[in-house]
Structure formats: structure tokens, C-alpha cells
C-alpha positions in Angstrom: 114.7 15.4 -84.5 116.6 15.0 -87.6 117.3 12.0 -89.8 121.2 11.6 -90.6 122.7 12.1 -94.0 122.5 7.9 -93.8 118.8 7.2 -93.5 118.2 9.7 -96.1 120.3 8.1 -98.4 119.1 4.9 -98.2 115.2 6.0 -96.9 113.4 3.4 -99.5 115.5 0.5 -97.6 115.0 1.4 -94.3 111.4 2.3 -94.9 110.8 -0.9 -96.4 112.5 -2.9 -93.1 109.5 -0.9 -91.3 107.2 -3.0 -93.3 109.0 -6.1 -92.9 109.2 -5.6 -88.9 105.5 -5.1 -89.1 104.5 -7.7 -91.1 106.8 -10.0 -89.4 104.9 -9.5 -85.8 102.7 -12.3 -86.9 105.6 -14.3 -85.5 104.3 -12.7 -82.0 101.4 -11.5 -82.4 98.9 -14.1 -85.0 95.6 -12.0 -84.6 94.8 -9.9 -87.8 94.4 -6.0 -86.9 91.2 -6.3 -89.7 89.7 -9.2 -88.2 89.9 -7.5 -84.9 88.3 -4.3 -86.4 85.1 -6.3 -87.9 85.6 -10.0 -86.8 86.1 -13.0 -89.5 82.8 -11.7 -91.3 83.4 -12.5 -95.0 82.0 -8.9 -95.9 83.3 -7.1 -93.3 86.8 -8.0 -94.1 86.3 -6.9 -97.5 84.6 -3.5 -95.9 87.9 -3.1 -94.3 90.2 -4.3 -97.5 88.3 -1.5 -99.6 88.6 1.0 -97.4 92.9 -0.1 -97.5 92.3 0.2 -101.1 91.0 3.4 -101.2 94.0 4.6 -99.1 96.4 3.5 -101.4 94.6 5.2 -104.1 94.8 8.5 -102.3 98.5 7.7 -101.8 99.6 7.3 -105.1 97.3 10.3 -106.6 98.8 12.6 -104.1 102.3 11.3 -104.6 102.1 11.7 -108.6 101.1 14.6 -108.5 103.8 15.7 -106.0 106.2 14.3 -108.4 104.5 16.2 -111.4 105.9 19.6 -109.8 109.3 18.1 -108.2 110.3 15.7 -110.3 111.0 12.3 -109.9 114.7 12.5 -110.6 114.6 14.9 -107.3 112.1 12.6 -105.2 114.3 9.3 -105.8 117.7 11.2 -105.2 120.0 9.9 -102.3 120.9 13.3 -102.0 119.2 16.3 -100.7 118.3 19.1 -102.7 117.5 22.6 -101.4 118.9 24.2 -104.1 114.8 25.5 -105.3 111.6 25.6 -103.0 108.8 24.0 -104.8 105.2 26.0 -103.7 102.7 24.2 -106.7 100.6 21.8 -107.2 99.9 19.8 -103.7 103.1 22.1 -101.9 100.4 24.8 -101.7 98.3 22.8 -99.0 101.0 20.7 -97.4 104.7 20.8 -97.8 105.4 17.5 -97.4 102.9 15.4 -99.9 104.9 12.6 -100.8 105.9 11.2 -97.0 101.8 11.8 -96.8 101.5 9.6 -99.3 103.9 7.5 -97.8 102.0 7.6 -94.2 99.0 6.5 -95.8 99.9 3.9 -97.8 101.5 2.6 -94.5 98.3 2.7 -92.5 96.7 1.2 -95.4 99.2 -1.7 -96.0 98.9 -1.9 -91.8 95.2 -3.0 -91.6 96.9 -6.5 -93.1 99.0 -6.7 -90.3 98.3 -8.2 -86.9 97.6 -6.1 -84.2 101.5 -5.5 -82.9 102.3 -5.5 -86.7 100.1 -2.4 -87.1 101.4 -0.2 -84.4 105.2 -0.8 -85.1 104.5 -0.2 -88.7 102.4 3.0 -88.1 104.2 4.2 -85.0 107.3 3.3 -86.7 106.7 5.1 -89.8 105.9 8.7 -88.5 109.0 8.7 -86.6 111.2 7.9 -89.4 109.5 10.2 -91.9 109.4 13.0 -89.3 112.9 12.2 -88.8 113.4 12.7 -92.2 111.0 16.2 -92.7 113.9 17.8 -90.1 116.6 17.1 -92.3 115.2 17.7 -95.1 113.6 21.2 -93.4 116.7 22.1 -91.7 118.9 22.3 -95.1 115.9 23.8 -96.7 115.9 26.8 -93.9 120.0 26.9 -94.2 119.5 27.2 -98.3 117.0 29.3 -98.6 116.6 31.0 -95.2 113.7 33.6 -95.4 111.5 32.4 -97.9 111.2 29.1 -96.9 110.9 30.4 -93.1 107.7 32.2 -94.9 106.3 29.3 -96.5 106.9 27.1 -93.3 105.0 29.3 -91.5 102.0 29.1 -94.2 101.8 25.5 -95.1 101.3 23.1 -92.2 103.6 19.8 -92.5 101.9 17.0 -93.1 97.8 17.6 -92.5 96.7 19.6 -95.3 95.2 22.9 -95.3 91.5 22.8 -96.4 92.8 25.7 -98.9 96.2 26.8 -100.9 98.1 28.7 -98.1 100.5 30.4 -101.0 99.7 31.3 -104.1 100.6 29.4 -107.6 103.9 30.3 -109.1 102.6 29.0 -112.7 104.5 25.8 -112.9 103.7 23.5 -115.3 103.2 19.7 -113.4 105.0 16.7 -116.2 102.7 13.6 -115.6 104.7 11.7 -117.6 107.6 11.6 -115.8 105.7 11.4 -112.9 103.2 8.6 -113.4 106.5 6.4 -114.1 108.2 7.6 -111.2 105.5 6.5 -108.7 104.5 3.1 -110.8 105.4 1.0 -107.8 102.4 2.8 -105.5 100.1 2.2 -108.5 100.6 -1.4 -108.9 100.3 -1.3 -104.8 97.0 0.4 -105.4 96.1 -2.1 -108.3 97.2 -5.1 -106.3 95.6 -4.2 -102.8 92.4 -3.1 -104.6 92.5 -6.6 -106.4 93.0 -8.7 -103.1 89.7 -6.3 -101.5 87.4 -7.9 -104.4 88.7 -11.5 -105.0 90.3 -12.1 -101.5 93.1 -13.8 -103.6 96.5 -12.9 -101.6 98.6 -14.5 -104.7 97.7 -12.0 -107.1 98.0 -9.5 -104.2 101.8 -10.9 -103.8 102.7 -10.7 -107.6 101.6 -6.9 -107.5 103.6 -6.3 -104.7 106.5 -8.2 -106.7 105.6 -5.6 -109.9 105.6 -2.3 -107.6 109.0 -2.7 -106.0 110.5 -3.3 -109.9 108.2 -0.4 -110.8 110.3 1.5 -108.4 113.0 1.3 -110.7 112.3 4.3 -113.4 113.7 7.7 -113.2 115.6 6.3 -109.9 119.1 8.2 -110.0 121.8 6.4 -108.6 125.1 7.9 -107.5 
């Protein structure tokens, strides 16, 4: 199950139609997937907007520091690179961190949904990013054919190991670079954390609006 060269290319796009076609399930479906979790409670809605915050939060930790070792030039290509195998940093317990990161912020960003809203965006999202994990795995085996078929068998692909499977190679992570790279899923983190405490959905919506133009830096076009 491979993605094409096309969906790679433009991945950000068609990841972000799976939100729209989630969110856009109200149109069918008008029940909230968090009210249906804990009912029109006041607190338990904000229980269940916290615990979306927190999601978001591990996303965008685990995808900066997946950018720290890969780079953000690499992450935000339209092409493929499988020109180096990167083992560091987060690579040692998973090999795929960032669509992680990706997969959570999804689930996270799905809890304000309605109910059909969640499943097509979460069911939606792990076939596209699988889809995209064999491309990405299949030039990766044609590139570097032995050593990454020994650190496929070590790392699993997307649940993390409790442990490094391989050990460090003594790269040096560059935050910088890094923390820019990923300053849309920070201001998603900021803005969904922000809607959790005050219930306000307009400052929710102008962080949104700030994260997509934070997507901009270190984006390589071609």
C-alpha cells in the first residue's frame, strides 16, 4: 500500500482536505463526538478539550524534535529523500515520528468533530499516512537496501518502543531550525489549549489562522 509520487508531493494539501471532510460531517452528522463522550456538562467538555490539548502538545514536541535530527528543509520537501537513514533522536524508538505526530494531532483535533466527523478524519488519516510510510519505506529499502532492512526490523513503525532499539550515532539535534519548522503545530497546541480554558472558539480560529501561516518557514518549494 503505497502512496503515489502525487500525494507525496502535495501530502500537506491533501492531509488538510481530511480535516475539512471531517469537520464538514456536521452537515450530516450535528452531534459533537465530545459531547457524546461526556454529555453537555460544562466541565466535562473542558475534561475532554484538555485532554485534546495535551495531544497536541505531545504532537508538536515529538514532531520538533523529529525535525531537530532531519531537518525541516527535508520534512517540508515535495520530494523524497533516501539519500541518508536518520537513526537519532525520536528514530531510535519509532521510525516514523512526525506522521505520529501527525496521527495525534488528528485524533486530538477529532474530539471537535461530530461523531461521523471523527471516524472519517481518524480512519481517514492512518490510511493516507500509511499510504505514505510505503513510499516513503519502499525508496528507503531500494536506497539503502541492508541497513535500513536492519533498522526496519528493529524500530517498529509507528507505536514506539518503550526503549531505543538502535543505538545513537552522535548527531547533534538543531532546535532552531526545528522549532520554526513546526510553528504551525505549536500555535495548534497554543490555540486548542486556549479554547480548553476559556471555551472561546474565536481565539481558537485565529490560532488556527496563525499555524497554517506558521507553516510557511523553512518550506522548500520546487
Amino acid at each position: 500500500m503505497r502512496a503515489t509520487l502525487f500525494e507525496f508531493r502535495h501530502r500537506f494539501w491533501l492531509i488538510a482536505g481530511i480535516f475539512a471532510a471531517g469537520f464538514a460531517s456536521y452537515v450530516l452528522d450535528h452531534h459533537n463526538v465530545a459531547d457524546a463522550l461526556v454529555g453537555r456538562r460544562p466541565g466535562g467538555v473542558r475534561m475532554a478539550l484538555a485532554a485534546a490539548a495535551l495531544l497536541v502538545v505531545a504532537a508538536a514536541a515529538l514532531r520538533t524534535w523529529a525535525s531537530a535530527f532531519l531537518r525541516t528543509s527535508v520534512v517540508k520537501d515535495t520530494t523524497i529523500h533516501a539519500d541518508r537513514l536518520v537513526a537519532d533522536g525520536p528514530y531510535r524508538y519509532v521510525r516514523n515520528p512526525l506522521y505520529l505526530g501527525t496521527f495525534l494531532l488528528t485524533v486530538a483535533f477529532a474530539v471537535l468533530a461530530s461523531r461521523l466527523g471523527f471516524v472519517v478524519m481518524v480512519g481517514g488519516m492512518l490510511v493516507f499516512l500509511l499510504r505514505l510510510i510505503g513510499r516513503e519505506e519502499y525508496e528507503l529499502s531500494q536506497a539503502q537496501s541492508e541497513s535500513y532492512a536492519a533498522y526496519r526490523a528493529a524500530v517498529p513503525a509507528l507505536v514506539p518502543a518503550l526503549g531505543p532499539r538502535v543505538p545513537a550515532s552522535g548527531a547533534r539535534p538543531a532546535w532552531g531550525q526545528a522549532l520554526a519548522g513546526e510553528l504551525m503545530m505549536w500555535a495548534f497546541a497554543l490555540g486548542t489549549a486556549w479554547f480548553a480554558a476559556t471555551l472561546d472558539q474565536r481565539v481558537f480560529y485565529v490560532f488556527l489562522i496563525l499555524g497554517f501561516v506558521g507553516y510557511l518557514p523553512g518550506k522548500r518549494r520546487r
